[in-house]
N, C-alpha and C positions, 0 to 999 in steps of 0.2 A: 349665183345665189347670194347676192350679194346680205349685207347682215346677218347671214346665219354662221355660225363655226360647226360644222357638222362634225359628228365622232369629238367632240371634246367637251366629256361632262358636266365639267366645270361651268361649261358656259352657259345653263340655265340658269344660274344662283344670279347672274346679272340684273343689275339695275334696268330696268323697261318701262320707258314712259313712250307712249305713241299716242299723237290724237289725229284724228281725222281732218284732211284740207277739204274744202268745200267742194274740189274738183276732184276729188281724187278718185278712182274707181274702184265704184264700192254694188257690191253682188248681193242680193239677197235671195236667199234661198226660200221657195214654199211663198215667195210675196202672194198667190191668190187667195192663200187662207188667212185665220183671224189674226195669228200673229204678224207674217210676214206683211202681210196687205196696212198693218197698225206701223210696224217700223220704215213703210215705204214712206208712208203717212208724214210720220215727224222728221226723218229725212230730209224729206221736200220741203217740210217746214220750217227746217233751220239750215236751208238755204244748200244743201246738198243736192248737187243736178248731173253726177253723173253713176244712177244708179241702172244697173244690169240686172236684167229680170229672164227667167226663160219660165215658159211652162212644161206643165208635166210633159205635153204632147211633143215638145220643141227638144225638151232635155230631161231624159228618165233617168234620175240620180241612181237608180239600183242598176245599171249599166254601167260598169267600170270603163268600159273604151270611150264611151258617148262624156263622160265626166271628165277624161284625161282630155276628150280633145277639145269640150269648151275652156277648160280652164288653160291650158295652150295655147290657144287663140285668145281668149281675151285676156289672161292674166289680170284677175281682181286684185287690188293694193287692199281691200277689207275684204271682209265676208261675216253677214249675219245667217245661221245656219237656223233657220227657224221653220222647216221643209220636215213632216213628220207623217208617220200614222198614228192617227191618234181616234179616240172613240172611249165611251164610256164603259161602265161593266159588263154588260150584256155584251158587247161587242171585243172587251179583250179575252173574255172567260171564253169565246166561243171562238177565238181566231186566235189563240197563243204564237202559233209556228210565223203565222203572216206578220204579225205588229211585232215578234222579233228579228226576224230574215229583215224585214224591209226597212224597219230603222236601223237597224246595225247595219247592214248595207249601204245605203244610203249617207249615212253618218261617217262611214270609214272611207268610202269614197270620194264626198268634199273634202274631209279635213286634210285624206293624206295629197288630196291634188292640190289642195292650195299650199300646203308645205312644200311639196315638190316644185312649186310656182312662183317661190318668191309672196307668196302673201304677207303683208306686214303684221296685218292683226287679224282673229277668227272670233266672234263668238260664239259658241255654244248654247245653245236654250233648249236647257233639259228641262224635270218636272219635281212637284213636290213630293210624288211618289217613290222616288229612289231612295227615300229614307224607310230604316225599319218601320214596320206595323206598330208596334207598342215602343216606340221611343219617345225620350224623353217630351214633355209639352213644357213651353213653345218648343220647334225643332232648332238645334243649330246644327252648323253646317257641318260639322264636326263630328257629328252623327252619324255619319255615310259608313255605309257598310258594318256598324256595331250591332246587328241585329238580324232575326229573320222579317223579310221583304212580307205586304200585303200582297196574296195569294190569287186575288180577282185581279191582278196588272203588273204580275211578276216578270211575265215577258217582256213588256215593255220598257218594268224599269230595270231588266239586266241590260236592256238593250241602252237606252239613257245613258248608266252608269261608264258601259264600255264606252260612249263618246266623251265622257266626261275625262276619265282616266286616257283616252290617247291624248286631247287635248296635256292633261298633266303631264304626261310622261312623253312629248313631244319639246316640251318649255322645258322639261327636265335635262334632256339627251342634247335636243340642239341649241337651246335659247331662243325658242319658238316666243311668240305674245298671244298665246291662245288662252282665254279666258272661257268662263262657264258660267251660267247664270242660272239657279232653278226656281221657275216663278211655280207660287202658288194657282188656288183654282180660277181658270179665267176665263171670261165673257164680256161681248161687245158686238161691234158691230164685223161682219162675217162669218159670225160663227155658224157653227152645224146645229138645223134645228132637226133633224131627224130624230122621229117617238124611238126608237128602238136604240140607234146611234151613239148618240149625242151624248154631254156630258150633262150634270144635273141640271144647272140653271136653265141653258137653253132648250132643252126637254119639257120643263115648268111651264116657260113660255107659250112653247108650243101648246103645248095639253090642255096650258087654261086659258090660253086663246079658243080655240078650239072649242072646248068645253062652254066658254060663253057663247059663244055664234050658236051653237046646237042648242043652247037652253040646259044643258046637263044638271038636274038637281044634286049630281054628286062625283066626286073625281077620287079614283084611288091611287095613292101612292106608294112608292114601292117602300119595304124595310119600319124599319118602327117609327123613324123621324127623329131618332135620339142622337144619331152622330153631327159631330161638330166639325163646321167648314167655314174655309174665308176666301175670299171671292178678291181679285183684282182688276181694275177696269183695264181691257186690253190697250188701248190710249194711253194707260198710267207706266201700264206695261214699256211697250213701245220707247217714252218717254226717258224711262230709267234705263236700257237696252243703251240707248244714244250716251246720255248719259255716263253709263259706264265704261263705255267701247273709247270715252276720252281721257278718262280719269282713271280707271281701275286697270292694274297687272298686275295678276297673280296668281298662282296654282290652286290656292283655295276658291273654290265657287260662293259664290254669292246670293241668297236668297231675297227674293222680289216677293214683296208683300203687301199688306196691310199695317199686320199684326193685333189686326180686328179678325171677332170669331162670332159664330149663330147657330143653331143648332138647325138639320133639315127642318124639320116642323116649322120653324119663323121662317126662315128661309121662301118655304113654301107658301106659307099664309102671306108675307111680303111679297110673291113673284102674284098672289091672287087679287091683295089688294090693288095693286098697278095696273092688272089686267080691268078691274074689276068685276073680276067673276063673285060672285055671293053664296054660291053653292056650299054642299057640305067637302069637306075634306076627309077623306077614309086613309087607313095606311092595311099596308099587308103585309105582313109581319114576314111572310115564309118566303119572303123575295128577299136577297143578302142586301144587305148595310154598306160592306164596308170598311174600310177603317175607321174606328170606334173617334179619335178626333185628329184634326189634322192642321196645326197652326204653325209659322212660322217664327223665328226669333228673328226677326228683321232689323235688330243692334246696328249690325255691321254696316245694314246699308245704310240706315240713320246718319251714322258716325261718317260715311260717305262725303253725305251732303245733298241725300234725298230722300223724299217722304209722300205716299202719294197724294192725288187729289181728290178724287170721284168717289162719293159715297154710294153707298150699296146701293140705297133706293135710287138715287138718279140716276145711278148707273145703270139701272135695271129699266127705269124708263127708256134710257137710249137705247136700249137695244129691244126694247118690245118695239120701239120708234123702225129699228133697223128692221127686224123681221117682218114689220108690216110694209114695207116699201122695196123690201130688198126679196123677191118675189125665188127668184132662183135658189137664193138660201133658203127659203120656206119649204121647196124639196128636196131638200136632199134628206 
């Protein structure tokens, strides 16, 4: 186990600078969904060719035996853990036990296998939800755990948080290089368009695609439209991910943003104009919200040496772009 000092405390507090060699073997966890499939993406495009992918079917990360013995056999020198359940309100309000069990499973099972393997560096890609419901706006990171958790995806993000914290207190115990990262709300190309599923934006898409081809005079959306949200392009995502896995070591997590915010209602009317659906827009008030606003203090990654690129509206086009061509993702 070469570079680690196991059992001697001390040895977290170390200095850690690690970046990634072009060749080196580097694992990405969850690569067929939106995030993984985006970090494979920029990978490849800055020249990294020996990246390790399984799928679900090949390698079920909630099987602890099947997880010790790829990591075994191939021993990754990186790993981006970007492999989650994930789904919008509807779907964590009604599934609590499943999007806890199987991220936190999942999550305890890469990180402690690649400790156990020699991994040089880990990132973690948690979510913006692991911060309190009514904490402070913008959020900093600093924030973690000062508050009670919003109640529509509290299983999720206790589960999140438990990844985040072994990460920490792996760097702490043995002088691990596991980092965490918690992006804001994201959409692009792979996401999940499923009506019921899905998280806000690519649900919109959906709907008001949908809604034009039928001729719908009118589309209702859920909650009042008063909550505030910001949106990052998974590409930008991606981008900063790479970015940081060469540049950044440290126990504190790092928040992937914008630091641009909309309230649902524009949001909405924005995903309609794109579409150009003309219809009316209705909201239903007795369907839940939410977190009332949800923004990020993205300082720290600024102060980095990164800031994204993709504006909302283009960004919005590219992925009504994706959904219309990317047919597979259109059912789920």
């Amino acid at each position: 186990m070469a570079g680690f000092c196991r059992g001697t405390p001390s040895c977290g507090k170390k200095e850690r600078k690690i970046m990634m060699e072009k060749d080196a073997k580097i694992y990405v966890a969850g690569h067929r969904g939106m995030v993984g499939s985006a970090i494979v993406r920029q990978l490849e495009k800055e020249g990294y060719h020996n990246i390790i992918t399984r799928t679900h079917k090949e390698l079920n990360l909630c099987r602890q035996d099947d997880v010790e013995e790829f990591f075994a056999k191939e021993k990754p020198e990186y790993v981006f853990l970007a492999a989650a359940k994930v789904g919008g309100i509807m779907a964590n309000s009604e599934a609590l036990a499943d999007f806890m069990y199987e991220n936190m499973t999942l999550e305890m099972n890469v990180i402690h296998e690649a400790w156990k393997n020699g991994c040089k560096k880990l990132m973690f890609l948690g979510s913006s939800c692991i911060y309190p419901r009514m904490a402070p706006q913008p959020m900093k990171e600093s924030c973690l755990l000062t508050g009670e958790l919003e109640k529509t995806n509290e299983a999720y993000a206790l589960a999140k948080i438990s990844g985040l914290k072994y990460c920490e207190f792996l760097n702490k115990q043995y002088g691990t290089d596991y980092i965490s990262v918690m992006p804001t709300n994201l959409y692009g190309p792979n996401d999940n368009y499923h009506p019921e599923h899905s998280h806000v934006l690519p649900a919109l898409i959906r709907r008001f695609h949908e809604a034009k081809v039928a001729g719908a005079k009118e589309v209702t959306c859920w909650g009042t439209g008063t909550p505030l949200r910001e949106f990052l392009y998974v590409d930008d995502l991606a981008d900063a991910c790479v970015f940081l896995m060469n540049n950044y070591s440290s126990d504190e997590t790092v928040n992937l943003g914008t630091g641009k915010e909309l309230t649902i209602k524009e949001l909405t009317e924005l995903v309609a104009k794109v579409i150009g659906y003309t219809g009316e827009i209705k909201w239903d008030p007795s369907k839940p919200d939410g977190t009332p606003r949800k923004l990020l203090d993205v300082s720290k990654l600024e102060s980095l040496g990164w800031k994204y690129k993709t504006e909302l509206e283009d960004g919005i086009r590219l992925a009504y772009d994706d959904f219309l061509n990317n047919p597979m993702r259109a059912e789920r």
